[in-house]
Every structure is written in structure tokens, then in C-alpha cells.
N, C-alpha and C positions, 0 to 999 in steps of 0.2 A: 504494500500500500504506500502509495508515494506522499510528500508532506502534503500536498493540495486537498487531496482526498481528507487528511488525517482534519486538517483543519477546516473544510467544508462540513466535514460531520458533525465537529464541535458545534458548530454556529447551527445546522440540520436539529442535533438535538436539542440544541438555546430554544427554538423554537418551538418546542414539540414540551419542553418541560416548562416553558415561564408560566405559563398559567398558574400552573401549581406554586409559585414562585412569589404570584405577585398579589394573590388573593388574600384580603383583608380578614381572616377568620375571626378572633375574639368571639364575642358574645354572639355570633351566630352560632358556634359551632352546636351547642345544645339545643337549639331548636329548630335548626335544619338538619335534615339529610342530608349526607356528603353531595349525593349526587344535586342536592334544588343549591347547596351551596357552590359548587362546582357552575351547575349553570346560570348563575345569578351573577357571579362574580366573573364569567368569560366573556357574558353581555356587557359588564361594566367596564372590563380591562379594552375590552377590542371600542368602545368608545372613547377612552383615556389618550389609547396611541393615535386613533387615531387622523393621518393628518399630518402630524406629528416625527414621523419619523425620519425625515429630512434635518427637522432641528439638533432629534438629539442625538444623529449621525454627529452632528458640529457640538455635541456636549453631553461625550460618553462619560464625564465626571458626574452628570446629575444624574442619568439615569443610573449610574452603578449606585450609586447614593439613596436612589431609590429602591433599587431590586436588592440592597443591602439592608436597608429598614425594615423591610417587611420578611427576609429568611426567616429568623428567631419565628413569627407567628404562625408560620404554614410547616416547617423540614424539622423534622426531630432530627440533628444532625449528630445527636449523640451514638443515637440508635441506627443510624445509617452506619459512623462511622466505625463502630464493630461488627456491623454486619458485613462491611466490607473488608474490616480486619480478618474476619472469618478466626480460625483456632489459633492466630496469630494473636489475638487480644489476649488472651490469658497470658501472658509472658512478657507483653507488655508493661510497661511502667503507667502510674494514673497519668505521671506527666505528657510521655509519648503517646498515651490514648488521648489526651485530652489535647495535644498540638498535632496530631493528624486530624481528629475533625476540626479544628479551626484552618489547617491549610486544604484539605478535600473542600471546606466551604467557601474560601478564598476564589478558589479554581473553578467554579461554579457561578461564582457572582460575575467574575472575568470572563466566561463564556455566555451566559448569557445573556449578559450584557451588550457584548457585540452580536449576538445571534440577534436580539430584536431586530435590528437597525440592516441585519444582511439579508437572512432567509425571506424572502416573498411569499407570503401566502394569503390568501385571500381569506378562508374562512376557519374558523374554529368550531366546533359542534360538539357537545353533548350528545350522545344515543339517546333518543327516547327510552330504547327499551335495555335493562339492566338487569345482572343478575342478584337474585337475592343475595343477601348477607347471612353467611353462616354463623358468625358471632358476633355479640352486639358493641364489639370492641373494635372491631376491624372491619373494612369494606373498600369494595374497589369499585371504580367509576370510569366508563368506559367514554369515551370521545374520538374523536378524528381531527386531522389537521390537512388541510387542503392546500396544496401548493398551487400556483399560477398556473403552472404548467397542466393544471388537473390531477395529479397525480395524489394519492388518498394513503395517510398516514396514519392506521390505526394503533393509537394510546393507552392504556391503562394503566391509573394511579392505583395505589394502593396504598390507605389509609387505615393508622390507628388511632386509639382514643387516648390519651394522654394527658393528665391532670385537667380532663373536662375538655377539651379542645380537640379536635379532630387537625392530625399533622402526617404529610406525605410522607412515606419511609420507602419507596420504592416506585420504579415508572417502570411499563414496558413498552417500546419502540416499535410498530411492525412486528412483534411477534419476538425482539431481540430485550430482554432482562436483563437491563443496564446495572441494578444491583448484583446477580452473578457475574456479569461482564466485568464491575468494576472488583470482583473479588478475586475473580480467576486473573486481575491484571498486579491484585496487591500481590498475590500469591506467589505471580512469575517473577516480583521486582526481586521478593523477598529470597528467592532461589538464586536471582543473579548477581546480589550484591551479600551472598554468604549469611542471609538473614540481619544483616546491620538496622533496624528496626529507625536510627535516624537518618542514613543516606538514602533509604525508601524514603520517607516523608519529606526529607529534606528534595528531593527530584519528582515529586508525586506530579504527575501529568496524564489523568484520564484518557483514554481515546478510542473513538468508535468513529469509524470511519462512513462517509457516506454512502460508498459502495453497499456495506454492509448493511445499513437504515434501510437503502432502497432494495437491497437482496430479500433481507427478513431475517425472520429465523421461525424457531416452534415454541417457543417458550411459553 
């Protein structure tokens, strides 16, 4: 996979994850459904930018400003970030667990940030139709993302419950499960830097390529 592709995906998935990103939860989270909150809050973002995105091409400091204010409300990034530690977190230090999710969240603000303002897409959608929730702690919410080009990007967040709040812990892409993705990538850093647990964090660089978005997967 060549760098073009590497960082086309990045900006590919910017797109595909801000929703989740940028949506105001607080005091709705208990009296909506993930899913009326999910659709309520894609209606309110896609009128936010838009228009918009010309400007803050010329002022990716406010909009990272932005998409950085609102992480904390929506991403349990604590919980992400062991899950992408995977069996690598027990051995961990509290310190090293605790500055790999502040830089995995870093690297995130920084892609999506630029992915607003690259990826072209025309529409954002909710599914009408959803599958039930198994437990009443967790649920997943299915949507699409529609490129210019036509081409149709089916989404699923996956959401748990969380001191009263409902907060993202997972997406998946086309059928590609960006949480295993990114743990099968912490896994392989961990193997080729002799398991050094800070030159992994310290070089932590995500990447899903756009080839692979547009291929799929089974997930």
C-alpha cells in the first residue's frame, strides 16, 4: 500500500467516524435511544458544516478545537484504549496505559480533523431499520455515508453505557472492524520493536488504507 492510499484512508475514515465524534450527548443520553440520538444529532452536524467547509479548510486550528471539545462527551477512550492494547495492557504500566490513550486520541483529533474538510460526501443517513439490543448497556447503530461519487459506505457504531451516558467504543467500516484493525496493528508494532511498550506509543500511527474501506471486509 503506497503513502497516498495510507493517507487517503485516514481522511476516508475522518469521514465515516466524525459523526460519532462530534455529537453533543450529555443529558440526552438517558432519554434517547442511541439510535433517535445518533439521528438527531447527524441532522444537526450536517447543518453546522455546512457551507462551511471552504472556511475551515483556511482554519484547521478551530475546527481541531472543536472536534477536541466535544471527544471527552461521545469516545470512552479509556476503554478503547485497552481494547486496542488487547493482552498487552496487563503488563503495562497505569502511566503507559494512561499516555497511549491520550496519544491514540491525539491521532484521531488530527485525522479527523483534516478528513472533514477532504472526503466529499454528500449525504449521511441513519437506517431506518435496526437491530434490537441484546443488553441494555450496549447497542449498535447502523448508518451509511454517501460519497459524491455514489459510492455507499456502510457504518456501525457500537455503543456502551457509561456513568449514565451512552459513548462510542468501537466503528465498523464496510464490513472492516477498525477496533480489531487497530489491535492487530498495536500487536504487530509490539513484535517489531521487541515489545518496548514506549517506542510503540511513542511512533503510534493508525492506518487503514483506502483501498481496503473500498474493498470491505466480513466483520
Amino acid at each position: 500500500m503506497n503513502g497516498i492510499n495510507r493517507v487517503s484512508g485516514r481522511w476516508l475514515l475522518a469521514a465515516t467516524l466524525v459523526v460519532a465524534l462530534l455529537m453533543p450527548l450529555q443529558s440526552q443520553a438517558q432519554s434517547q435511544s442511541p439510535e433517535e440520538m445518533i439521528r438527531d444529532n447527524v441532522e444537526s452536524l450536517m447543518g453546522d458544516l455546512e457551507g462551511r467547509k471552504d472556511y475551515y479548510a483556511d482554519n484547521l486550528g478551530e475546527l481541531e478545537a472543536l472536534v477536541d471539545s466535544n471527544l471527552d462527551q461521545v469516545a470512552d477512550f479509556r476503554y478503547i484504549g485497552a481494547s486496542v492494547m488487547g493482552s498487552y495492557f496487563r503488563n503495562a504500566t497505569p502511566e503507559q496505559r494512561s499516555r497511549f490513550a491520550d496519544v491514540f486520541r491525539q491521532t484521531l483529533i488530527d485525522t479527523y480533523t483534516r478528513g472533514l474538510v477532504t472526503f466529499d460526501y454528500k449525504e449521511l443517513r441513519v437506517l431506518d431499520t435496526q437491530q434490537s439490543q441484546r443488553h441494555d448497556d450496549q447497542a449498535s447503530v447502523a448508518m451509511e455515508v454517501v460519497a459524491d461519487n455514489g459510492q455507499v459506505y456502510p457504518v456501525s457504531y457500537s455503543l456502551r453505557l457509561s456513568g449514565g451516558e451512552w459513548r462510542v467504543v468501537n466503528v465498523i467500516v464496510n464490513g472492516i472492524n477498525l477496533g480489531l484493525t487497530f489491535r492487530n496493528q498495536f500487536d504487530q508494532a509490539m513484535r517489531d520493536n521487541n515489545r518496548d511498550y514506549d517506542a510503540v506509543i511513542e511512533g503510534w500511527s493508525p492506518e487503514v488504507g483506502v483501498d481496503e474501506l473500498e474493498q470491505g471486509g466480513d466483520a
